[in-house]
DRENTOR-385961 format. One record per residue (C-alpha): residue number from 1; residue in three letters; x, y, z. Coordinates in steps of 0.5 Angstrom, whole numbers, plus 500, padded with zeros to 3 digits. Layout:
! residues N
> NUM  ALA  X  Y  Z
...
! end
This chain:
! residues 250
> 1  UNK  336  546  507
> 2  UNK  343  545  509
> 3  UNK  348  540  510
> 4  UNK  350  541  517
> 5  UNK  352  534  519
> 6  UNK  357  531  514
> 7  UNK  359  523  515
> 8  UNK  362  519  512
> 9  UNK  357  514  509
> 10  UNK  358  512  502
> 11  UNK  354  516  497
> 12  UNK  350  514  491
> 13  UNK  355  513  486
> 14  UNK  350  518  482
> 15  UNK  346  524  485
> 16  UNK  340  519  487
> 17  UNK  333  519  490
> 18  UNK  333  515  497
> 19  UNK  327  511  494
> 20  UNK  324  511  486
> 21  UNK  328  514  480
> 22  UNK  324  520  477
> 23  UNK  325  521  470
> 24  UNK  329  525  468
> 25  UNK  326  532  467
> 26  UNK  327  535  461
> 27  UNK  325  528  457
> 28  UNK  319  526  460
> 29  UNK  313  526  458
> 30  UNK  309  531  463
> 31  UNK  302  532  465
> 32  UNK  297  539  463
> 33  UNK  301  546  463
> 34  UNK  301  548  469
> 35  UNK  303  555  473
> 36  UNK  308  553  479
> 37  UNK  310  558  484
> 38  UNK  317  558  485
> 39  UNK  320  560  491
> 40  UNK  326  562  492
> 41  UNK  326  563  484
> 42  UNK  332  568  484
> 43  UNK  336  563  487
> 44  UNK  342  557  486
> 45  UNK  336  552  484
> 46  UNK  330  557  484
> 47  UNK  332  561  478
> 48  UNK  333  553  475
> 49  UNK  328  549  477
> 50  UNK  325  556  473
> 51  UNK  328  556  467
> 52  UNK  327  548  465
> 53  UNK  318  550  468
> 54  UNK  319  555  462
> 55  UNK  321  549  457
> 56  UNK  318  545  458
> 57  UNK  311  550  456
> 58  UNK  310  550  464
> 59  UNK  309  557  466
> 60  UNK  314  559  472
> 61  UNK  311  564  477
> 62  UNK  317  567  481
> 63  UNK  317  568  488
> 64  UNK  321  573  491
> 65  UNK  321  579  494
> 66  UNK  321  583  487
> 67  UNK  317  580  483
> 68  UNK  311  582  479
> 69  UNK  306  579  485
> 70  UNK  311  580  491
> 71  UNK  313  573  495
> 72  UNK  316  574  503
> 73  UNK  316  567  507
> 74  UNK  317  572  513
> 75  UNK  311  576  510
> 76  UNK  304  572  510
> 77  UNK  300  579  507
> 78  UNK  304  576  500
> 79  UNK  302  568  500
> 80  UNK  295  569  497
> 81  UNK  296  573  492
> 82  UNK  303  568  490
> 83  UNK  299  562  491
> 84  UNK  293  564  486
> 85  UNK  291  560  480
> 86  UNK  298  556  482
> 87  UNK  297  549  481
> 88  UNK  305  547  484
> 89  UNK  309  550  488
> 90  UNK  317  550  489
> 91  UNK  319  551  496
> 92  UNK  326  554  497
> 93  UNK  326  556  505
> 94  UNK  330  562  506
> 95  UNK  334  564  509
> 96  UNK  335  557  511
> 97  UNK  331  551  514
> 98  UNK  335  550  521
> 99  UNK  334  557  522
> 100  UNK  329  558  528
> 101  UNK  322  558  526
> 102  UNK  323  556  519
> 103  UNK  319  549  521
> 104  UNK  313  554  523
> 105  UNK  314  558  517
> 106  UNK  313  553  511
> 107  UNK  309  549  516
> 108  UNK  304  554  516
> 109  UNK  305  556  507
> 110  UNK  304  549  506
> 111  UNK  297  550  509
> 112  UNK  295  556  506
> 113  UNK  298  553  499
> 114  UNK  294  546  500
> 115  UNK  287  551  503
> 116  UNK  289  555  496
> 117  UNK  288  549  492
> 118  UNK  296  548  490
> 119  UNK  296  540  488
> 120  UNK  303  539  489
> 121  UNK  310  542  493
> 122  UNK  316  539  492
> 123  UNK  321  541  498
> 124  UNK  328  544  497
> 125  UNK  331  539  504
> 126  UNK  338  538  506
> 127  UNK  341  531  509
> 128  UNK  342  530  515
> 129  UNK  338  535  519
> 130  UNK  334  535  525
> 131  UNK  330  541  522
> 132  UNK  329  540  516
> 133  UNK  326  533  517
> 134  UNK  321  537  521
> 135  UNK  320  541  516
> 136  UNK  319  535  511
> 137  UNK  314  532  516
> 138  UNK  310  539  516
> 139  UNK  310  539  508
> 140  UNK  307  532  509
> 141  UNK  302  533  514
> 142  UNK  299  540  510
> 143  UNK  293  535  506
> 144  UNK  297  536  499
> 145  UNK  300  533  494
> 146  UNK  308  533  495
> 147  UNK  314  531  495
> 148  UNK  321  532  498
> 149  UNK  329  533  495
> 150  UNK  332  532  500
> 151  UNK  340  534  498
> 152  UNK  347  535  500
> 153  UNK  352  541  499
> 154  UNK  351  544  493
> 155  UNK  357  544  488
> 156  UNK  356  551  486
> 157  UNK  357  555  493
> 158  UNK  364  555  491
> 159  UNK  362  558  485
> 160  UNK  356  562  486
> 161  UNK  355  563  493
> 162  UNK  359  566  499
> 163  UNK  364  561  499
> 164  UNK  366  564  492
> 165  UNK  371  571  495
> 166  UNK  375  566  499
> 167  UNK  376  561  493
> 168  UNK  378  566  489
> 169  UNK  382  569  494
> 170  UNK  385  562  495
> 171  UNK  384  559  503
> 172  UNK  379  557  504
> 173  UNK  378  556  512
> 174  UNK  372  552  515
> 175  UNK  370  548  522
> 176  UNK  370  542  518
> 177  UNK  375  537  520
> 178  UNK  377  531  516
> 179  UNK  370  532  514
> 180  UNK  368  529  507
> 181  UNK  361  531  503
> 182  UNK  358  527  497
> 183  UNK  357  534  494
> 184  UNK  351  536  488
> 185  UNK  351  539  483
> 186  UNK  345  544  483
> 187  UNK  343  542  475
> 188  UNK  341  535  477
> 189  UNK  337  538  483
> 190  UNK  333  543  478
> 191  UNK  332  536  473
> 192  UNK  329  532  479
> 193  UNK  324  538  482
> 194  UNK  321  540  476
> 195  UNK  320  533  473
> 196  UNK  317  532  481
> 197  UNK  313  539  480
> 198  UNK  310  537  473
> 199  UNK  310  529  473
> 200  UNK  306  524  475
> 201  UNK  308  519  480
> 202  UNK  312  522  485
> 203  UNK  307  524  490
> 204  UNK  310  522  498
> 205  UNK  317  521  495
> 206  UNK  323  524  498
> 207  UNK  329  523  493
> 208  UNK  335  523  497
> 209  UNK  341  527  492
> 210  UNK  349  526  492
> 211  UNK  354  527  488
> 212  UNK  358  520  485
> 213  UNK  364  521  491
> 214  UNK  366  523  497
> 215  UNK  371  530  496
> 216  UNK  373  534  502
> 217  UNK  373  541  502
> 218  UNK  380  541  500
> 219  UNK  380  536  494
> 220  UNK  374  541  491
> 221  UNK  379  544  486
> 222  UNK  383  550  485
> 223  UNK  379  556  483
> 224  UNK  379  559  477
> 225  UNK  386  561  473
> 226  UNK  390  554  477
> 227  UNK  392  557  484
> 228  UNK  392  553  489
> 229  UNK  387  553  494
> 230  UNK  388  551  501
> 231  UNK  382  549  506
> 232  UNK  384  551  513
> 233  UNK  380  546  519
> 234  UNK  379  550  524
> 235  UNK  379  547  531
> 236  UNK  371  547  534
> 237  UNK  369  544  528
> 238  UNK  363  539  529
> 239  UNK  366  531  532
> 240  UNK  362  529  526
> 241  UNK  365  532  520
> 242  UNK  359  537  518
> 243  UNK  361  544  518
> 244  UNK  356  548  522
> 245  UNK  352  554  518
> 246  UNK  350  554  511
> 247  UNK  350  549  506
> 248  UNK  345  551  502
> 249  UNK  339  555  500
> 250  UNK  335  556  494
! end
């Protein structure tokens, strides 16, 4: 689910799919009410993707290690009671899909959910990875409906994940290099996946999102209050431009 490998190839000039637009989510017409297992339902986009199921009469199941029936990735006595009654599932891998073992862990759900009678999984993907395309393939491959959003970095890291503390703090040091990233907002991701999770017509689609330029990391704005930030390369960084570690989840 990260973007682990930045390039500089030119991004959509919105945040686009890699192959057919899908209607917009929140305006569309969608198919019957549905429940729809939501991993990662507390996360970035987990805990959207929830919020537009509910208004739009969908009932949004919550998949964490908290919630009324349990949910772990790294457990499976907690996928069949999750995957009861549920008619989609969102699939938000944590703690990420390049850590080792992910494939094999969604893989293995993505069976259980399609044994389960689950019709439809939408995957939280990142561009880029070699892990995470296999993890696509295994979606692909667990005989169900499905589809993958696969994204670039999230906006919100800055705002909301563990980028946050040294924005504040105002220096920012990362192995990115020169590196530039067409960076996403995670509120067109959850627009996208819920239309996927609850609309016809995207089925075997893997929707490639960016944002509508090329930024680096430091011309990603000052934090809150205008002090200046300052985003420090740090040597070792990948050749390519990507920073190694997390880019996304959930």
């Amino acid at each position: 689910m990260n973007e682990n490998t930045k390039s500089n190839q030119q991004p959509a000039a919105t945040a686009a799919p890699a192959t057919a637009a899908p209607a917009t989510a929140v305006t569309a017409a969608t198919t019957a009410v549905r429940t729809v297992l939501v991993t990662g339902g507390t996360g970035k986009t987990g805990s959207r993707v929830a919020e537009r199921l509910t208004a739009l009469g969908h009932t949004a199941r919550i998949g964490s290690r908290t919630a009324p029936v349990p949910f772990d990735w790294a457990d499976d006595s907690t996928w069949d009671a999750a995957l009861e009654g549920v008619d989609a599932a969102y699939l938000a891998y944590y703690p990420d899909l390049a850590f080792p073992g992910a494939v094999e862990t969604v893989g293995a759900f993505a069976r259980r959910a399609a044994k389960a009678g689950v019709g439809r999984l939408v995957l939280l993907s990142g561009r880029g990875e070699e892990a995470a395309q296999a993890a696509e393939a295994a979606v692909a491959e667990a005989g169900t409906g499905w589809t993958v959003v696969r994204c670039a970095w999230f906006d919100q890291n800055f705002s909301e994940s563990f980028f946050l503390d040294p924005v504040l703090a105002g220096e920012l040091a990362l192995p990115t290099g020169v590196a530039v990233e067409p960076f996403v907002d995670v509120d067109d991701i959850a627009d996208v996946a819920a239309a996927a999770l609850t609309e016809d017509g995207h089925d075997g689609e893997v929707y490639e999102l960016t944002g509508p330029r090329l930024l680096s990391f430091a011309d990603v704005g000052p934090p809150p209050g205008g002090a200046p930030r300052r985003a420090i390369p740090v040597p070792g960084g990948a050749q390519d431009g990507g920073p190694p570690g997390e880019g996304h989840a959930q």
